[in-house]
N, C-alpha and C positions, 0 to 999 in steps of 0.2 A: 518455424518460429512464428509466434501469435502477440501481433502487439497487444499491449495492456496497460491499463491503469490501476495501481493498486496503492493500498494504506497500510500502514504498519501504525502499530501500536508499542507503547512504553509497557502499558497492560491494560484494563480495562478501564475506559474513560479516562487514561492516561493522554502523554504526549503524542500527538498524531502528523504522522511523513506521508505526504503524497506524492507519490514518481509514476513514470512509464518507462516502460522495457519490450525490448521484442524476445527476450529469453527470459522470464522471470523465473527460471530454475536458479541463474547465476545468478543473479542480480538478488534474490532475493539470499542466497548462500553469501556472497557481498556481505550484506547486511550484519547478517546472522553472526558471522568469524569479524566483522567491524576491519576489513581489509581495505575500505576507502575510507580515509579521516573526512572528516565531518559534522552533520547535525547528527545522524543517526545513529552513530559509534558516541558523540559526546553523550547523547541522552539515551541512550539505550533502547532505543527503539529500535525492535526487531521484532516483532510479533506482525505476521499477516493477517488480516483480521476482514477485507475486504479485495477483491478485486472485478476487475469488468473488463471482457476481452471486445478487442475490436479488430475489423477487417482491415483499415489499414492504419499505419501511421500515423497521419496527418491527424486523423480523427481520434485516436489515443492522446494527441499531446495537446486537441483542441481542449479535449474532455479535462484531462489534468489541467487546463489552463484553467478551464471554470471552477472544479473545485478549489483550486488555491485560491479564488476568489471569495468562495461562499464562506460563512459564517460559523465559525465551531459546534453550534447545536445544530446547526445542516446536516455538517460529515461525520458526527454523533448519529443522529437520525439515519441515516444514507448505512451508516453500518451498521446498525440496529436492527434494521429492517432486514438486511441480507444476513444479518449474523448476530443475533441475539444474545447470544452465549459470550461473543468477543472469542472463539475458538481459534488458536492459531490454526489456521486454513494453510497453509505450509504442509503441516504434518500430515494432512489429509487429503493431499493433492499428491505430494511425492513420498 
């Protein structure tokens, strides 16, 4: 298991979720069947659209701490750059 930071989207330049996971097979399946009530299941956001893996923990949940800091056209930009298309990245990983 590989910690991670990753963003899901509503859909493109939709509503955006930033989390970390050291399984994001489940976590992001979670998501997807809306089996935890929530932000994610209220708005619909399930779309994986960006993620960035890390060596450990600590430094996965530093990284999600900053981005929920930074600014909407930031983590626009931030997945823009890694994923232009807005691809759910899901379907092409598993």
């Amino acid at each position: 298991m590989q910690p991670c930071v990753y963003i899901l989207a509503s859909k493109r330049n939709g509503t955006l979720y930033i989390g970390v996971t050291s399984d994001l097979t489940r976590r992001i399946a979670q998501h997807r069947i809306g089996s935890v009530p929530g932000f994610t299941s209220r708005h619909g956001v399930t779309r994986l659209v960006f993620l960035e893996l890390h060596d450990r923990m600590e430094g996965a949940i530093q990284r999600e701490r900053q981005l929920k800091e930074w600014r909407r056209a930031w983590k626009i930009r931030l997945i823009q750059k890694a994923n232009p298309e807005w691809r759910d990245l899901y379907e092409h990983l598993f």
